[in-house]
C-alpha positions in Angstrom: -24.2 87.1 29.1 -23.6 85.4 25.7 -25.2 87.4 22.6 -28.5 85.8 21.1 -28.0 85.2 17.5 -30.1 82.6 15.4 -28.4 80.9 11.8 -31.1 80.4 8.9 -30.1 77.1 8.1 -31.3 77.5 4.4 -29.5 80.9 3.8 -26.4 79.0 5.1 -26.8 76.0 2.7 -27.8 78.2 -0.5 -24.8 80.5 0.2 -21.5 78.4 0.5 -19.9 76.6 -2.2 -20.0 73.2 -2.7 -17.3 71.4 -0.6 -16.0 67.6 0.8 -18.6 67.9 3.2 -21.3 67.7 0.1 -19.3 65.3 -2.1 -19.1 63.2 0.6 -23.4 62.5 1.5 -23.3 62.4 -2.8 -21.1 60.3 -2.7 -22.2 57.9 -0.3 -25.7 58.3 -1.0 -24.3 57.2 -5.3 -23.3 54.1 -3.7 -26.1 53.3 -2.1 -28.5 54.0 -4.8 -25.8 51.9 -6.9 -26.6 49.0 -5.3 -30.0 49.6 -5.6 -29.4 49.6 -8.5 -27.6 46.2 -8.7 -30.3 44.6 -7.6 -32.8 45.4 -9.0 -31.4 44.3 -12.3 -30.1 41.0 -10.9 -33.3 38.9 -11.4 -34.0 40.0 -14.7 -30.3 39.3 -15.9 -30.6 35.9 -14.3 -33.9 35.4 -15.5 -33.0 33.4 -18.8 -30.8 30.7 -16.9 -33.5 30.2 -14.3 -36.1 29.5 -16.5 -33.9 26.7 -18.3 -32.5 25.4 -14.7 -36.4 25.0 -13.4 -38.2 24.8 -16.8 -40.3 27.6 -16.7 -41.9 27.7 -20.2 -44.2 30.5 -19.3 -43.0 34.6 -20.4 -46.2 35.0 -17.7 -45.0 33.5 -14.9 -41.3 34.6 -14.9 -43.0 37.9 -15.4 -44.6 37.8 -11.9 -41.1 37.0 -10.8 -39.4 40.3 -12.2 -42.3 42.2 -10.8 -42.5 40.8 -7.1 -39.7 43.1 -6.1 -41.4 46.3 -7.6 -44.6 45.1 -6.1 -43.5 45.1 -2.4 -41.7 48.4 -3.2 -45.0 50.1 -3.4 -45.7 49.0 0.2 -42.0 49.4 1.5 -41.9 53.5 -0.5 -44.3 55.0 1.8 -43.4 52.9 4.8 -39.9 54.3 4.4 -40.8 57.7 3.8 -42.6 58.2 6.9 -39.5 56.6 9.0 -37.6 58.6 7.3 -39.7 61.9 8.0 -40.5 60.5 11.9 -37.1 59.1 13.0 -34.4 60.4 9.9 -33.3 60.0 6.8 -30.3 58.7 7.8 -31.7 55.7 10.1 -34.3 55.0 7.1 -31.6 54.3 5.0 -29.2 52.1 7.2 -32.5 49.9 8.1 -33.1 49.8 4.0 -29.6 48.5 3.2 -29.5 45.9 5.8 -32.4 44.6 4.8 -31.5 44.7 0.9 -28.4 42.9 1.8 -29.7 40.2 4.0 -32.8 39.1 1.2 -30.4 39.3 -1.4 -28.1 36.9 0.4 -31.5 34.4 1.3 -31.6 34.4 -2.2 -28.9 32.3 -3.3 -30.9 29.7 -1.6 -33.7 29.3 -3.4 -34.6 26.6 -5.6 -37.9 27.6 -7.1 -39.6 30.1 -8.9 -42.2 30.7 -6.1 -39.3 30.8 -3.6 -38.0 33.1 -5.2 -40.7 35.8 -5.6 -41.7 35.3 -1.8 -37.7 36.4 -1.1 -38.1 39.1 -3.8 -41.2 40.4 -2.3 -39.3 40.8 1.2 -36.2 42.2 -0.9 -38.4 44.8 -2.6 -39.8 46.5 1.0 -36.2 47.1 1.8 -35.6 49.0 -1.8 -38.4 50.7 -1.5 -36.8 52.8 1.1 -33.6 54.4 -0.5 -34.8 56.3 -3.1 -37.0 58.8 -1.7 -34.7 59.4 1.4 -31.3 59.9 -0.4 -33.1 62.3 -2.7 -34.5 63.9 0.5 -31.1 64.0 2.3 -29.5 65.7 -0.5 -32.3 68.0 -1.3 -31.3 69.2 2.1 -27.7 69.7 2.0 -27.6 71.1 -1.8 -27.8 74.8 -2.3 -30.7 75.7 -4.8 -28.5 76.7 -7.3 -27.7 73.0 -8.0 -30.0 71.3 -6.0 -31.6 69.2 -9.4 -28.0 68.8 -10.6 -27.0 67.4 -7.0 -29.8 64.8 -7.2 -29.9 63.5 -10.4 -25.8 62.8 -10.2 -26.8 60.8 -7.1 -29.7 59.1 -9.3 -26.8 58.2 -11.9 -25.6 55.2 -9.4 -29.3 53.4 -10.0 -28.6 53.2 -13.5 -24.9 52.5 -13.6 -25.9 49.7 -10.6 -28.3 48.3 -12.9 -25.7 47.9 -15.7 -23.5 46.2 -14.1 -25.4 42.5 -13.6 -25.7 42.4 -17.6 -22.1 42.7 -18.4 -21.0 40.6 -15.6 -23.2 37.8 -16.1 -21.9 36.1 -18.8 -18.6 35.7 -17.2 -19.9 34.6 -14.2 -23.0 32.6 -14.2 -21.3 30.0 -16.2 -18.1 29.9 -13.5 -20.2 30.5 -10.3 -23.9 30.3 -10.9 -26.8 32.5 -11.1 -26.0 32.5 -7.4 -23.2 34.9 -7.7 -25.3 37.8 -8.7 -26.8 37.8 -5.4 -24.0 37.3 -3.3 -22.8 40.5 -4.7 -25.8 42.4 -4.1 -26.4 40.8 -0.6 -22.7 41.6 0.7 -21.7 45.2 -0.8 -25.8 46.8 1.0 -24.5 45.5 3.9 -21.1 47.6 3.6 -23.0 50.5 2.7 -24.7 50.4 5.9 -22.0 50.4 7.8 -20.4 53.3 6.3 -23.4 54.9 6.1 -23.7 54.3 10.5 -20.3 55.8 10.8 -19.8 58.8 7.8 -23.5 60.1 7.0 -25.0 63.3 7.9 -28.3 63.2 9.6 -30.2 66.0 7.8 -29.6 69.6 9.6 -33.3 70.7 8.3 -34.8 67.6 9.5 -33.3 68.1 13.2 -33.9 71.7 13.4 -37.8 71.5 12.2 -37.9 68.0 14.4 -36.6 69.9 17.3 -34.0 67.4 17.7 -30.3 67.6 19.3 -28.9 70.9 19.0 -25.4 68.9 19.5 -25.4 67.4 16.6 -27.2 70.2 14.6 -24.1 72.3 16.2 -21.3 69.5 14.8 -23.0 70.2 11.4 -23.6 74.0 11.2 -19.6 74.2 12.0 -18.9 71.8 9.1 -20.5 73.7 6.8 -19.3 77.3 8.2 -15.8 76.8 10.0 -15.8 80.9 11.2 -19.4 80.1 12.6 -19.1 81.2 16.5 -21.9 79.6 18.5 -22.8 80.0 22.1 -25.7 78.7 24.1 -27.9 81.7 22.9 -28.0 80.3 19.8 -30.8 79.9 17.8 -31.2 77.5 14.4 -33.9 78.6 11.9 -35.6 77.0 9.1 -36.9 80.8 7.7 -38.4 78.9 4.5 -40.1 76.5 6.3 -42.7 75.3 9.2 -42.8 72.1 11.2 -46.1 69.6 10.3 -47.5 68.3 13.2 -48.5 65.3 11.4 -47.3 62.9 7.9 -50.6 62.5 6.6 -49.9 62.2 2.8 -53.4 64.7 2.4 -50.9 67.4 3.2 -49.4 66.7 -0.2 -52.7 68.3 -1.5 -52.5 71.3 0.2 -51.3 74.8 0.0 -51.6 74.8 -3.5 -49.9 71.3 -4.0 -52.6 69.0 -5.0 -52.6 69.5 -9.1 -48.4 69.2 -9.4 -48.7 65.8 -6.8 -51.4 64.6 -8.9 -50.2 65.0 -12.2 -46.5 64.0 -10.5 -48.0 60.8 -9.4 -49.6 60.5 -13.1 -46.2 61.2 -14.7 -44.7 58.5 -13.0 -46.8 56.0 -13.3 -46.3 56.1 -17.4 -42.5 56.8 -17.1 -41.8 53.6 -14.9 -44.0 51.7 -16.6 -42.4 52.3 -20.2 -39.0 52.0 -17.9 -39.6 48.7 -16.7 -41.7 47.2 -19.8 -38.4 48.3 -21.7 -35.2 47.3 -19.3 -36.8 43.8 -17.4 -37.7 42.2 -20.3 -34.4 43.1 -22.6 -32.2 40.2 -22.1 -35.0 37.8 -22.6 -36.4 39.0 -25.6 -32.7 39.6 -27.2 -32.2 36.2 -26.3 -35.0 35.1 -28.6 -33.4 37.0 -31.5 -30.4 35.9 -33.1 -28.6 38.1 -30.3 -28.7 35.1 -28.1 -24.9 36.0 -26.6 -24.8 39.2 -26.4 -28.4 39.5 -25.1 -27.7 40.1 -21.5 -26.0 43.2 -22.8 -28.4 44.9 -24.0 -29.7 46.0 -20.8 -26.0 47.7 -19.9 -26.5 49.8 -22.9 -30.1 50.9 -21.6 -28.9 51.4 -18.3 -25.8 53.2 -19.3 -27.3 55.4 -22.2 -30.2 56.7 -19.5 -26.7 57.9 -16.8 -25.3 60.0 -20.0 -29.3 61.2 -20.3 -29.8 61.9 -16.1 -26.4 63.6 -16.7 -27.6 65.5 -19.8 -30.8 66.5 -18.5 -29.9 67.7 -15.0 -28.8 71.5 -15.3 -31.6 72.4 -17.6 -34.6 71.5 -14.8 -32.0 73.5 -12.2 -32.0 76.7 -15.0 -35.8 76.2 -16.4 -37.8 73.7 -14.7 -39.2 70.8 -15.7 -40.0 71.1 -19.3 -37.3 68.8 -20.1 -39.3 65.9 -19.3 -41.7 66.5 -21.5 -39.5 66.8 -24.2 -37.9 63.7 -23.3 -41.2 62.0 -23.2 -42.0 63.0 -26.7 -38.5 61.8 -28.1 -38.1 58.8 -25.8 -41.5 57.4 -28.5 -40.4 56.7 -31.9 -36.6 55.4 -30.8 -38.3 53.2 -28.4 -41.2 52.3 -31.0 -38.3 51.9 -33.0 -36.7 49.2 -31.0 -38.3 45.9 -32.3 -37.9 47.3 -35.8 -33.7 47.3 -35.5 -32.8 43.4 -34.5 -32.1 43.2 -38.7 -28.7 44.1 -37.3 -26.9 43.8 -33.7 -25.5 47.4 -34.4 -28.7 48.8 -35.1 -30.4 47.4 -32.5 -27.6 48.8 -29.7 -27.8 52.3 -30.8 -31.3 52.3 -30.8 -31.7 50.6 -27.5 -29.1 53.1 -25.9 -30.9 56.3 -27.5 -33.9 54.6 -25.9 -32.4 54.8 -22.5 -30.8 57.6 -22.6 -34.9 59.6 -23.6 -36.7 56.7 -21.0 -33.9 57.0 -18.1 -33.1 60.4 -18.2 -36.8 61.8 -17.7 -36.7 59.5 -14.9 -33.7 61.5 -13.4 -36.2 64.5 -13.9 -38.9 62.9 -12.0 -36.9 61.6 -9.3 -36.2 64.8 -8.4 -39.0 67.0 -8.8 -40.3 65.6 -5.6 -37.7 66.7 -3.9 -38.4 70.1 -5.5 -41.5 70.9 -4.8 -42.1 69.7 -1.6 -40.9 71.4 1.8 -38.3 69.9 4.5 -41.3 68.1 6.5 -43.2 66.5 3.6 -40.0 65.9 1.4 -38.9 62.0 2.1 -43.4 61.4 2.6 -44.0 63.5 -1.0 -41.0 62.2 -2.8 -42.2 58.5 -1.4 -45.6 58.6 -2.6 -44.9 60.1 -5.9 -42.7 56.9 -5.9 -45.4 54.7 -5.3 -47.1 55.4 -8.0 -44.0 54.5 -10.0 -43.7 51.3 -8.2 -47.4 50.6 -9.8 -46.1 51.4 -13.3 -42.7 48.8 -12.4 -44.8 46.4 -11.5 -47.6 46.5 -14.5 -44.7 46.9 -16.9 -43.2 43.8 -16.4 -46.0 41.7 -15.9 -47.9 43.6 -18.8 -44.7 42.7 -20.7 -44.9 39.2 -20.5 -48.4 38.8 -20.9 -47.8 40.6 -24.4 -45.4 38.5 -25.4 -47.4 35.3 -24.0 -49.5 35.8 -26.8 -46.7 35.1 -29.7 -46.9 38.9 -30.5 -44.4 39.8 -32.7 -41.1 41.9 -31.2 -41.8 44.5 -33.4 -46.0 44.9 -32.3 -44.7 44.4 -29.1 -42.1 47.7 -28.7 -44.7 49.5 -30.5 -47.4 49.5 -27.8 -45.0 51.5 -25.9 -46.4 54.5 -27.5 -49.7 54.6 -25.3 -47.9 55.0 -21.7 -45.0 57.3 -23.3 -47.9 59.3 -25.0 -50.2 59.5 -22.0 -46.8 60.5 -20.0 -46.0 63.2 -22.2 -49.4 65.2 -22.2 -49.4 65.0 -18.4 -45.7 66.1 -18.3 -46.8 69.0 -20.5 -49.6 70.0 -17.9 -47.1 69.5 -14.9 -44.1 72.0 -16.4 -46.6 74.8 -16.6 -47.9 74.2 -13.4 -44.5 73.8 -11.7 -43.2 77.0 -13.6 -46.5 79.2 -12.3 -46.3 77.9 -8.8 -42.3 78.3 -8.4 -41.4 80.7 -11.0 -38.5 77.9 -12.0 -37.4 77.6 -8.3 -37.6 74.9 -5.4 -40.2 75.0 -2.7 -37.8 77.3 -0.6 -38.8 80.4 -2.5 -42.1 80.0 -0.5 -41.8 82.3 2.6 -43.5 81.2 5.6 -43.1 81.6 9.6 -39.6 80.2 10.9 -39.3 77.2 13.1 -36.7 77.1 14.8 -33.9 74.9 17.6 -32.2 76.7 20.5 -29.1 76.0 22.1 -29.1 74.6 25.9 
């Protein structure tokens, strides 16, 4: 008779070293969020042609055009979050890149500015299902040593996506047409699904608390512990852990939850808000400067300072929490108060826009993964999704807020300055949320919370 013998699927994860198997879902999961990335940039970059091709004279209207991708997000976040709780991460995020891919393509066809946010809008419900399920799936693989670190180096690909449209615009929109933006971002989502199909994981926590095939939660446990010798006694165990037996998003106000996912949802309202007021609008408002050439890239420099910041940022919240946001917060105000104040000189006004990124962006990193922190296996793509929603309200006021504000004829530099209320308001809640997060966790994930087991069992 075989020997019974049950693995702890979390003791496994937080005791091995990181390996190929781990580069391999960061990786993958960098690329995806990379493209992401890409395209959500894309409009914004192209945003200055288009208004000259179809004569849009109104900041206001091409506002609502940045903003009809983060708007649908907000609906496509939680939609995606529960598919990827109820059927997998991994099928979440295949059905999100094909659907990024085929929009983007539609795109190209367009030939009006309400065209195009109607394709946008269906564009954005795709997007809005990466984020919170590659954080989730790499929550679950990372051991809690580096588990922040893990996820914000995955969250680098957004930004480093996002810089990418600016600096190749100039040399192809004149060549190919704002058109070849999208073709870019339509094929390379498409690619990613189909590596995704053939070399992602499905998450081992996720089929274990799902009850789902012990074959393939088998095929993982041996990738991540070659000497592991298993037999049809086996059982798997989640020790940390306990199934829900339902997604409702009022379980992310329970068990001692509901003050960090408030103020969480709070935080990143303000953050992506300030983000997006900051990033859509750059190469537009540059362009009105005498910057008009370089304009689109400004927006490469905010994108890439905010990578060095996620970078910066990300073993501090893994060795103390999440007080570095709220540092961030209050040093992301005066340099990007400061940013109207600098077009006197090009110079100036780079370095100042990349410190601005680098405060603005790299908070976000934070953010992005304290979801995945403080929420357990069952809740973590539905927590992480809703905190995101939130943010997609913020990305979708910013820009539009934005370009009422400069509808007006405000100045640039009265203009950069009212990002002081949202960073402001941001940083007080921050404050509250570090303390909280700190009490609740001791400076630790969720998985220092002990609870019954749930468990899978070999056939």
């Amino acid at each position: 008779m075989a020997q019974a013998q049950t693995i702890e699927i979390s003791r496994l994860i937080d005791g091995r070293r990181l390996d190929r198997f781990n580069a391999r879902i960061v990786v993958i999961c960098w690329l995806i969020m990379f493209f992401e990335g890409y395209d959500l940039a894309t409009l914004a970059v192209a945003g200055p042609s288009l208004m000259k091709l179809w004569g849009i004279k109104s900041m206001a209207s091409m506002g609502y055009a940045f903003s009809a991708v983060l708007f649908a997000t907000i609906f496509g976040t939680p939609l995606f979050g529960w598919i990827g709780d109820r059927y997998g991460r991994k099928n979440a995020l295949i059905l999100a890149c094909v659907g990024i891919g085929v929009f983007s393509l539609v795109t190209m066809f367009v030939n009006s500015l309400e065209q195009m946010i109607i394709v946008r809008l269906f564009t954005g419900l795709a997007i809005g299902g990466i984020g919170a399920n590659t954080l989730a799936l790499n929550a679950e693989f990372a051991p809690r040593r580096v588990r922040a670190t893990l996820m914000i180096v995955m969250f680098t690909g957004i930004t480093l996506g996002a810089a990418i449209p600016g600096a190749i615009a100039p040399h192809l929109i004149p060549v190919y047409g704002w058109q070849a933006l999208f073709f870019i971002g339509g094929v390379t989502p498409l690619i990613m699904a189909a590596i995704s199909a053939l070399f992602l994981p499905e998450s081992i926590k996720f089929l274990t608390l799902r009850g789902r095939s012990v074959t393939r939660i088998e095929a993982i446990v041996r990738h991540l512990d070659g000497t592991v010798v298993l037999n049809s006694e086996t059982r798997f165990a989640v020790a940390d852990e306990k199934p829900a037996k339902n997604l409702s998003p009022v379980l992310l106000f329970r068990d001692g939850l509901g003050a960090l996912t408030a103020l969480l949802w709070i935080i990143n309202l303000f953050s992506v808000l300030s983000l997006y007021f900051i990033s859509f609008w750059l190469p537009t408002v540059m362009a009105s400067t005498s910057f008009k050439t370089d304009a689109p890239y400004f927006q490469t420099l905010f994108q890439t300072g905010g990578t060095v910041g996620g970078l910066a940022v990300a073993r501090p919240v893994d060795k103390i929490g999440l007080l570095p946001v709220f540092i961030m917060f209050l040093v992301a105000i005066p340099f990007s108060c400061a940013i109207g104040y600098t077009t006197v000189s090009e110079t100036l006004a780079m370095v100042t826009v990349t410190i601005s990124g680098f405060f603005v962006l790299g908070l976000q990193f934070a953010l992005n993964a304290a979801g995945a922190l403080i929420y357990p296996t069952t809740l973590r793509a539905t927590g992480s999704a809703w905190s995101g929603t939130l943010g997609r309200l913020g990305s979708v006021a910013g820009p539009t807020v934005a370009g009422i504000l400069l509808s007006t004829g405000m100045s640039i530099q009265t203009f950069y300055l009212t990002l002081a209320v949202p960073l402001g308001l941001g940083a007080i809640a921050s404050f509250f949320f570090a303390r909280l997060y700190y009490q609740r966790f001791q400076g630790h994930a969720f998985e220092r919370q002990q609870v019954k087991p749930a468990t899978a069992m070999g056939d």
